[in-house]
N, C-alpha and C positions, 0 to 999 in steps of 0.2 A: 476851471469849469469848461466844459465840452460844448463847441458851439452847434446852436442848433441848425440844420441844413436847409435851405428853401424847399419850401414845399411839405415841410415834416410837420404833423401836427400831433402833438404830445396829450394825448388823453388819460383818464382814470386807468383804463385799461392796461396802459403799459407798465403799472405796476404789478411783479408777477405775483401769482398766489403765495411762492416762497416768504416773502417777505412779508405776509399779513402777519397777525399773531394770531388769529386764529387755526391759522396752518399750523404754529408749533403746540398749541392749544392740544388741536386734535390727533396730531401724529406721537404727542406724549401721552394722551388718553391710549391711543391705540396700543403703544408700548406697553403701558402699565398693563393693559388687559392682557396682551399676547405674555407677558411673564408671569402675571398669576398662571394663567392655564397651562402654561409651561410646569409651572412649580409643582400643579396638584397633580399632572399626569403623569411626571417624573415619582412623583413622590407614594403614589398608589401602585407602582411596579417594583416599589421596597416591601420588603421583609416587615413583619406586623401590621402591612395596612390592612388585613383580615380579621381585624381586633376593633375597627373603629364603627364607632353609631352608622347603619343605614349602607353598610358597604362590606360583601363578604370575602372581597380577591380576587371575584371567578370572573372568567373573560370576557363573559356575558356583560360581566356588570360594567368590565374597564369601557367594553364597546357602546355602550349605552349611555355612560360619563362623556366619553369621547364624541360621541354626535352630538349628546346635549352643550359639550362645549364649542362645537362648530356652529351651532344655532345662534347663541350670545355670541360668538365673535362674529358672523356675521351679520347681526347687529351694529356691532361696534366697528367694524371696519366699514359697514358702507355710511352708515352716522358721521365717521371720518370725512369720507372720498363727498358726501353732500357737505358737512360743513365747511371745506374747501371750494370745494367751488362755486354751493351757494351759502355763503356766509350769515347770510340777511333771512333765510329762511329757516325759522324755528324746527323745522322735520328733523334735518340732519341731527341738530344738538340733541334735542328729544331720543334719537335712534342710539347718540353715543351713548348718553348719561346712562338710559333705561339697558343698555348691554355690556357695561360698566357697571353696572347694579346687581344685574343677576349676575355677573362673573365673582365680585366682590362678595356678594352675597354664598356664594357655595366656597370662595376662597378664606374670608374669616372663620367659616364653620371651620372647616378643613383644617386651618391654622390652629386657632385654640384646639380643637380635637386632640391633634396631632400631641401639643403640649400636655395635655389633661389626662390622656388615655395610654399613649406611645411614651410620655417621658422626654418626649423630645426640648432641646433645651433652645427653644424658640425667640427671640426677643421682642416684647409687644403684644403677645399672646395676649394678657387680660385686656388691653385695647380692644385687639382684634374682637374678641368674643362681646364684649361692652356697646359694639356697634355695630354688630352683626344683623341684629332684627329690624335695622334701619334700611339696608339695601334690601331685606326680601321685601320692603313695604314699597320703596319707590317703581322698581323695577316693572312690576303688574300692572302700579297706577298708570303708569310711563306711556305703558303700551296700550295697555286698555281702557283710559280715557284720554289723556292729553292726546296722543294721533289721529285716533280719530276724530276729534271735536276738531285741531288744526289744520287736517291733510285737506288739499294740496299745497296750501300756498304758505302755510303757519298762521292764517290769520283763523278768530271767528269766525263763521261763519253772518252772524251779522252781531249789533251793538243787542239783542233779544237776549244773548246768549252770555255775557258778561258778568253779568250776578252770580251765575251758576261753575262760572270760572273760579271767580272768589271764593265761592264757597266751598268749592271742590280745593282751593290752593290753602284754605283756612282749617279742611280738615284734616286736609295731609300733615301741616304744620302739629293739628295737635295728635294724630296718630303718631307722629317721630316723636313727640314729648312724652303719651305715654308708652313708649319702647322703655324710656331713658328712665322713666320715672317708676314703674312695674317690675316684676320677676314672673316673666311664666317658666310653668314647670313640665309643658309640654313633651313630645317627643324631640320637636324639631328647636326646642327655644335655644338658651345657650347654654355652654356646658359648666361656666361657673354663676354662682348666685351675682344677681346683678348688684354692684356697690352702690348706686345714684337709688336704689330702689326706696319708695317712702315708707311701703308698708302701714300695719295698720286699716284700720277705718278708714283714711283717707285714700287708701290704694284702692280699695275695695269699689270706693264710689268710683275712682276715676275708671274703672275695669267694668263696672257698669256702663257707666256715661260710652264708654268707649264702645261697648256692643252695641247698645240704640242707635250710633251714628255711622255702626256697619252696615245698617238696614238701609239707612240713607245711603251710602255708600254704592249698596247694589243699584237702588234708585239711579244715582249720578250716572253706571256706566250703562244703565239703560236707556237712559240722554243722550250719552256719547255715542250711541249707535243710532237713536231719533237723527240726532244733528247728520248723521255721515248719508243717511237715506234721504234728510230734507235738499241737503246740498246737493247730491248725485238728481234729485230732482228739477234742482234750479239750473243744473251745468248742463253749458251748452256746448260746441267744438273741443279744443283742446284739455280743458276740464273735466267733460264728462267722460272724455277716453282715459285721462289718471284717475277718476274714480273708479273704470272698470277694471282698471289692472289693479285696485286699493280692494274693490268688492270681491275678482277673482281669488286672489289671496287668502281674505277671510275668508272666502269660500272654502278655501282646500286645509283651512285651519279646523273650520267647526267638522268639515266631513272627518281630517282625521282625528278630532276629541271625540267625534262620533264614536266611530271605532273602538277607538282606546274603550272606551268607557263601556261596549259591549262586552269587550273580552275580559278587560277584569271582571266583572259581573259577573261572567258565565265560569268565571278561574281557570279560563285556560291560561297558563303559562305562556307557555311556550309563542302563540298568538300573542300575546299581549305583551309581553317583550318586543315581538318584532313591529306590533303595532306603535309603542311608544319610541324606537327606534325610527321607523318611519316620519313618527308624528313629528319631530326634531327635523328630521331634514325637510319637515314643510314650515316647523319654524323659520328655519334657516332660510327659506327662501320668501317670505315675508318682507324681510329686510329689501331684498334683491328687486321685489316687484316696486316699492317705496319708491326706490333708487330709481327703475328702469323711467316711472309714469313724471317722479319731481327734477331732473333734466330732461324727460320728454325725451328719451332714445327710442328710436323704434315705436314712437306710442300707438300708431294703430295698428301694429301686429296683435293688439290685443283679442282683436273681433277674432282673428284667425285661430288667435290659442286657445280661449274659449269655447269655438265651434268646435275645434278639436278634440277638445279635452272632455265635452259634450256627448261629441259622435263615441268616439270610445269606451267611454263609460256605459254609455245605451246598448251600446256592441254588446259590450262585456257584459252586462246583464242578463241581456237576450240569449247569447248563448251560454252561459253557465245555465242559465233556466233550463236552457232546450236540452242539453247536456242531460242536467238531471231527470227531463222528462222522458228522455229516450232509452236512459238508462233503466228508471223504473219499468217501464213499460216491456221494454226488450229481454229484463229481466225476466219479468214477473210470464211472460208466453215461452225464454228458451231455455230457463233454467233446468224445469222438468225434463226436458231432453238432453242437457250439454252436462247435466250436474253441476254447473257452476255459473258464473257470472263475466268469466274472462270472453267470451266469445260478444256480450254487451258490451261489455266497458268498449269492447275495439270497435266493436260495429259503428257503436253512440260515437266514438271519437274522430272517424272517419267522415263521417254526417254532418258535425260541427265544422269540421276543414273543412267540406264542401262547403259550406254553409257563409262561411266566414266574408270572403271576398262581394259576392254580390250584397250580401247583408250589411256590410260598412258602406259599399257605397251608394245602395236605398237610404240608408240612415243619415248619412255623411248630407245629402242631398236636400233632408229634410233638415235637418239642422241646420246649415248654412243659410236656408231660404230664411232662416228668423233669424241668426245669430251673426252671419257673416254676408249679408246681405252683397253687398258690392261686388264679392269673390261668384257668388249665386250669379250673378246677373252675366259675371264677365263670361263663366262656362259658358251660359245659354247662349250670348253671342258668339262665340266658338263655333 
């Protein structure tokens, strides 16, 4: 045994993270996840993957797989890097399981698929496909009520809120029973009849029972959003700065569902591709803000990225507006004379570049006096 030296005092701390288990916990989590996405993106660059449900081959589709699976690994790798170094804080586990979930969940499709449709001589396939509707149920919950209801610290919000934990951990419980116990025959369900299935009259009721507790269900994660506004209300210093970088976030989530949800509507393609493209890589950075606000790196950069992200958007508004009003306008008086519209488009775009620099930072100006206050004050003293 190694004598200890005068003056050395041996704390909790000098045990390194290596040797928790939840270190090997989470770095096995991370593995597993980084080889499934390994498997399906390998596997979708072979020959007949243009033959399976929901997936035609084209590039388009590889690339939009491909950022959706940089969203769940992002996920999963900072759910990692927080369950290591804060162990005690339920966020990080939450971040792993829920991107462990949707990885698992597109990777048992894919799995049995592959077997059922490709011929592929897979081992575990009817598992795979048997437990499949189980990760698309956690994954959602994961993120859409449990982090919210916990962030920042993994706890409650107060002992108010405890019943509605239960009851939200009591209906997940019986939503995974009825996966296990049902057959749906949907587009997305599984691709063999489910064996555990009871069928019958008795199925019948539980597939009932199980929609009426959907309605509930929406209820719960409209709680889950209550609790995250009551909290950001009560926080004060350090708190209330991880709840702006928790609120920026969802912010840039709901604007790009926003999005999304216009262009499929309207059926533009082409838009709506690169809109759900995008919308992944603001998944993907969800994860990242979680990360940045529960170690508290940088946490008051946040006022900054918000004015920012503020100022420019108002920018960009302003003059795409002014854009199209110049264009109308410029139009509609030199067409008659030029025969055409090119002599607008330049003129308007000419206008806009002037336009641009003083107009950010009028704008930039006015945002900061509400959103970046301190930054405000310090120019003035300048």
């Amino acid at each position: 045994m190694q004598p200890i030296s005068p003056g050395r005092v041996v704390t909790p701390s000098a045990v390194t993270t290596s040797r928790r288990p939840s270190t090997w916990i989470a770095v096995g989590v991370s593995v597993a996840a980084v080889g499934m996405v390994v498997f399906m993106l390998v596997a979708q660059l072979l020959p007949g993957s243009e033959r399976l449900p929901h997936y035609d081959g084209s590039a388009i589709a590889f690339v939009l797989n491909l950022a959706t699976a940089a969203a769940y690994l992002s996920m999963v790798l900072t759910g990692a890097m927080l369950a290591i170094l804060r162990p005690r804080n339920a966020i990080g586990w939450l971040l792993l399981v829920a991107g462990l979930s949707f990885i698992a969940w597109v990777f048992t499709g894919d799995y049995a698929n592959r077997a059922v449709h490709l011929d592929w001589s897979l081992p575990g396939y009817h598992i795979a496909d048997w437990i499949y509707p189980v990760f698309g149920l956690l994954g959602p919950l994961l993120i859409g009520f449990w982090i919210p209801l916990l962030f920042p610290d993994g706890r409650l919000p107060g002992p108010r809120w405890r019943p509605m934990a239960w009851a939200m951990g009591a209906m997940m419980a019986f939503g995974i029973s009825v996966s296990f116990l049902t057959d749906n025959d949907d587009d997305f369900g599984r691709a063999l009849p489910n064996p555990t299935a009871i069928g019958g009259t008795a199925e019948e009721l539980i597939e009932t029972l199980d929609s009426i507790l959907s309605i509930g269900l929406v209820a719960f994660l409209v709680l889950a959003i209550v609790s995250v506004v009551v909290r950001f209300r009560r926080s004060i210093g350090v708190e209330r700065q991880q709840m702006k970088w928790f609120l920026a976030a969802a912010g840039l989530v709901f604007a790009g569902l926003l999005g999304m949800a216009v262009f499929f509507a309207l059926g533009m393609e082409s838009l709506s591709n690169a809109s759900y493209f995008v919308f992944n890589i603001v998944i993907g950075l969800v994860p990242i803000a979680v990360g940045v606000a529960v170690l508290r790196y940088r946490l008051y950069e946040i006022d900054r990225l918000i004015s920012r992200t503020i100022g420019w958007g108002l920018v960009t508004v302003l003059l795409v507006g002014a854009f199209a009003l110049l264009v109308l306008g410029s139009t509609a008086v030199l067409e008659p004379l030029t025969g055409g519209d090119t002599l607008a488009v330049a003129g308007s775009t000419l206008v806009v570049v002037a336009l641009f620099a003083p107009l950010r930072r009028r704008v930039q100006v006015v945002v900061d006096r509400r959103f970046d206050r301190s930054h405000y004050d310090g120019e003035r003293l300048l």
